[in-house]
C-alpha positions in Angstrom: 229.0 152.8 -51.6 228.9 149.2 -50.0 226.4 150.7 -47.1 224.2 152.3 -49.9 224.3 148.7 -51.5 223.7 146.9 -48.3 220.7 148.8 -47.9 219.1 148.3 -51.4 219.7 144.9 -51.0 217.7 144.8 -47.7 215.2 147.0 -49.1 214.8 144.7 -52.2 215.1 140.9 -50.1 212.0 143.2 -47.9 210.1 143.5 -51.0 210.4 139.8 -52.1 209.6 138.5 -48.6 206.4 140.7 -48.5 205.4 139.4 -52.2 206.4 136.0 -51.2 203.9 136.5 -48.3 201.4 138.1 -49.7 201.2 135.1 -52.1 201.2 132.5 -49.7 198.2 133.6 -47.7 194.7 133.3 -49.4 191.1 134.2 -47.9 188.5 131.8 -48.5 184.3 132.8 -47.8 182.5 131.2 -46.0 180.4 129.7 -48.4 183.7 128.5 -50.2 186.2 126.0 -50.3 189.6 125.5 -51.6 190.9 122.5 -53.6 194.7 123.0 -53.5 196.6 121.6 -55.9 200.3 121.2 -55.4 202.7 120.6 -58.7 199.7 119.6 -60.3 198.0 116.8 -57.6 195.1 117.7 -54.9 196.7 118.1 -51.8 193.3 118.7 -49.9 190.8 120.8 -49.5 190.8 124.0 -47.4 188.7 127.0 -45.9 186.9 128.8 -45.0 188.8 131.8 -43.5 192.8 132.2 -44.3 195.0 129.6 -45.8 198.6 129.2 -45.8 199.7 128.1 -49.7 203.3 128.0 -51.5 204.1 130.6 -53.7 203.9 129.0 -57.8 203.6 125.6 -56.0 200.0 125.6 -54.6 196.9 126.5 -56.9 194.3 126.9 -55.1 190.6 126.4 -56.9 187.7 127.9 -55.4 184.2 126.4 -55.3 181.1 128.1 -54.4 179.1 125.6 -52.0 175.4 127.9 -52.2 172.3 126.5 -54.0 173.1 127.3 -58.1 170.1 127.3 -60.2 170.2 127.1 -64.0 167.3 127.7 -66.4 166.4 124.6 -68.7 165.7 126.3 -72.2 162.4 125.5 -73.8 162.8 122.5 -74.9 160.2 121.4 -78.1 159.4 117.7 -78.4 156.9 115.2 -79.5 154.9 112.9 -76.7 153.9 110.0 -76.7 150.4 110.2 -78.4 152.6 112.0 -81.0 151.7 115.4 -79.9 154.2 118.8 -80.5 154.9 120.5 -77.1 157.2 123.2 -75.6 158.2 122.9 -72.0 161.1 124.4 -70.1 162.0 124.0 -66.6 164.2 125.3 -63.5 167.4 123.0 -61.8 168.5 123.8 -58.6 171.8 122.1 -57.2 174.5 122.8 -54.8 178.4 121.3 -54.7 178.5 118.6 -51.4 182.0 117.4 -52.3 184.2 120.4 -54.5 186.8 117.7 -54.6 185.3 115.5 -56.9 183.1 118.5 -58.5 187.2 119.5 -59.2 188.4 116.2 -60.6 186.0 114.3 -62.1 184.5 117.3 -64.3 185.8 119.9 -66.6 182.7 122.2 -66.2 180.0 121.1 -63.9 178.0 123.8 -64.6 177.6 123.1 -68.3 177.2 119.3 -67.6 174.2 119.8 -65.2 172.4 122.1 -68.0 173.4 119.8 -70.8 172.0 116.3 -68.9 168.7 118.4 -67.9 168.1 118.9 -71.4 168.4 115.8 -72.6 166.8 114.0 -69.6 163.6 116.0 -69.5 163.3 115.7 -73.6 163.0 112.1 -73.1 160.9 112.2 -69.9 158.5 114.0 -72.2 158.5 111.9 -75.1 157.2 109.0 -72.8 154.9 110.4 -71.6 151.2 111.4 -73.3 149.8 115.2 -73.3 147.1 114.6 -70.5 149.9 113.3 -68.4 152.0 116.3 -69.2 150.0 118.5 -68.6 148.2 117.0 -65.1 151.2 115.4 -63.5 154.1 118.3 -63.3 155.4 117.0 -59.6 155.3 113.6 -61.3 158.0 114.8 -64.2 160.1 117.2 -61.4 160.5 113.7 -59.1 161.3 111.8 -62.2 163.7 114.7 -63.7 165.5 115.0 -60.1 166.4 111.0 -59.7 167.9 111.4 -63.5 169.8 113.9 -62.4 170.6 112.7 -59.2 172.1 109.5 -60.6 174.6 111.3 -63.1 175.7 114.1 -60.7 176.3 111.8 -57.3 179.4 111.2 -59.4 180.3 114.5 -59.8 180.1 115.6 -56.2 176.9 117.8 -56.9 173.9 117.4 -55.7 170.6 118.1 -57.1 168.0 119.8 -54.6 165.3 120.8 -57.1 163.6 120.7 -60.1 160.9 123.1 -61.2 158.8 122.4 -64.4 157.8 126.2 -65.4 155.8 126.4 -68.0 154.2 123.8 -71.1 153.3 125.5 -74.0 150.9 124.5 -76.6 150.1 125.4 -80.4 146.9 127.5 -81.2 145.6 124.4 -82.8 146.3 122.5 -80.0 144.7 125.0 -77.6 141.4 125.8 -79.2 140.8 121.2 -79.5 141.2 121.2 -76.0 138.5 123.9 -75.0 136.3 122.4 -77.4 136.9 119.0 -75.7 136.1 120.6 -72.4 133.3 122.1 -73.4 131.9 118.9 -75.1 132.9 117.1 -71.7 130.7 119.9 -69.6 127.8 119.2 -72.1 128.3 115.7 -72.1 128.3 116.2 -67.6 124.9 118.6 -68.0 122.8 116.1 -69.7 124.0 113.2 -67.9 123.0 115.1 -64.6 120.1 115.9 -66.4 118.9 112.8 -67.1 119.8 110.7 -64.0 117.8 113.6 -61.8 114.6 112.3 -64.7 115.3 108.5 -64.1 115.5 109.7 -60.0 112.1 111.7 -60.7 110.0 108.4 -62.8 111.2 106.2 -59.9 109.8 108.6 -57.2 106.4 109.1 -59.2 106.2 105.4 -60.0 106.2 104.9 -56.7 104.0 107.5 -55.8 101.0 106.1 -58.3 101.6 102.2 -56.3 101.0 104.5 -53.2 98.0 106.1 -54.8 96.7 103.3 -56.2 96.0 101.5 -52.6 94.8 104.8 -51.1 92.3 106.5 -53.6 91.9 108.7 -50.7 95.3 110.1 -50.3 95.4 111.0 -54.6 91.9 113.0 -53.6 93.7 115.1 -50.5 96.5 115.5 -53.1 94.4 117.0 -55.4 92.3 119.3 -53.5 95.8 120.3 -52.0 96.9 120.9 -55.8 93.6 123.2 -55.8 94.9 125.0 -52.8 98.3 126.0 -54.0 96.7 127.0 -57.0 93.9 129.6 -55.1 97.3 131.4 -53.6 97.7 133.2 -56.5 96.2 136.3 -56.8 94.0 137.0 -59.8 93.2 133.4 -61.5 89.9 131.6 -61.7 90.0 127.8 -61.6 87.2 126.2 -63.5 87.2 122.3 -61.9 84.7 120.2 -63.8 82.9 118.0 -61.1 82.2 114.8 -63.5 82.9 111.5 -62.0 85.4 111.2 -65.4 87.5 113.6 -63.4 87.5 112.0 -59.9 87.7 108.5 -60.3 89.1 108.2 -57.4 86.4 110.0 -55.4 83.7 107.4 -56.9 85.9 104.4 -55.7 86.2 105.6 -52.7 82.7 106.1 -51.8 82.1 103.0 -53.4 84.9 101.3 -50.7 83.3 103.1 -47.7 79.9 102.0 -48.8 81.2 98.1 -49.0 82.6 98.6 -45.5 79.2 99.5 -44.1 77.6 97.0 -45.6 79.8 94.2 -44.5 79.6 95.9 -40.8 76.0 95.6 -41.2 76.0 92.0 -41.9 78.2 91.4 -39.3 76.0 93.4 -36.5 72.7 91.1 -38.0 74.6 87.5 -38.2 75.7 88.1 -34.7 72.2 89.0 -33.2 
């Protein structure tokens, strides 16, 4: 009887040594870390791979060191020119120090969604529609130093922020294609009408052109008579008045004065 005991006693001491060791030996990823806590204090941080711990003495707490993300719900808020938007966005953060992500917060997680919320509500509500909607990098920089500054405390780090999409009211939506379609009209006919100033400029300095060179407005118009003889199947009826040709009768009359004065000229000299 005192063998069979021996043995059950071995047996059972066996049993409690390979529990006891079983619990004392823990295997951390490598994209983990433990925070060991011994009777209730951090003792230090270990991993990755296997680590030695003391049975109901050491807790060890995990923490996943990988890029987290969390979605922002759409958030609906009034900006500054007092207009009614929707916007949500995406957080992306990572744990640099699982020590003080351990200690100095109950839920990290939670806090990093709950401060995006809030922060990017009041980013918004300083901002005016146009500068919503045109400068998204502008509110990501602004959302990640928020951030940044409320989670260096925590031991996480914020790598990212994503605005993802701003929605607008049907109202809202159908001003602003009206006001880009007034601002396209509005481009047209100022397009249009510098392209006319460009045009009277050019042709006002055209007639000064024409005006000392009767000639040059005659060649101009018998080239004008030209382009018009291209096409097939018209008759041109030119009226051959001096009414019509000005020019013409000025310019004989300038070519006759020129021979004249030659004239003179020739007889003074002889």
């Amino acid at each position: 009887m005192s063998l069979i005991a021996d043995v059950v006693g071995i047996v059972f001491l066996l049993i409690i040594i390979l529990i006891f060791v079983a619990l004392s030996f823990r295997i951390v990823r490598e994209w983990e870390r433990a925070v060991v806590l011994r009777l209730g204090r951090i003792l230090a941080m270990k991993g990755p791979g296997i680590i030695f711990l003391i049975p109901f003495v050491d807790k060890p707490i995990v923490v996943d060191l990988r890029v987290r993300t969390v979605d922002i719900p759409p958030q609906t808020t009034i900006t500054r020119d007092n207009v009614t938007v929707s916007i949500d966005a995406v957080v992306y953060y990572k744990v640099v120090d699982p020590m003080k992500a351990v200690s100095m917060v109950a839920n990290y997680n939670m806090a990093v969604l709950n401060i995006s919320q809030t922060s990017l509500r009041d980013i918004i509500g300083q901002m005016e529609l146009d500068e919503v909607l045109s400068k998204r990098e502008e509110i990501n920089k602004k959302l990640q130093e928020i951030l940044d500054s409320y989670t260096e405390a925590w031991g996480v780090k914020v790598t990212a922020v994503t605005v993802r999409d701003i929605k607008l009211s049907p109202d809202l939506l159908t001003a602003i294609a009206k006001q880009a379609e007034a601002e396209r009209l509005r481009r047209a006919k100022v397009i249009l009408s510098e392209g006319e100033r460009q045009a009277s400029t050019i042709l006002a300095e055209a007639s000064k052109s024409y005006q000392s060179n009767p000639m040059a407005l005659q060649l101009r118009f018998l080239e004008t008579l030209s382009d018009i003889s291209q096409r097939g199947g018209l008759i041109v009826v030119v009226p051959a008045e001096k009414e019509i040709y000005p020019t013409l009768s000025t310019s004989l009359a300038l070519v006759n004065s020129l021979k004249k004065m030659e004239s003179g000229t020739s007889k003074g000299g002889s």
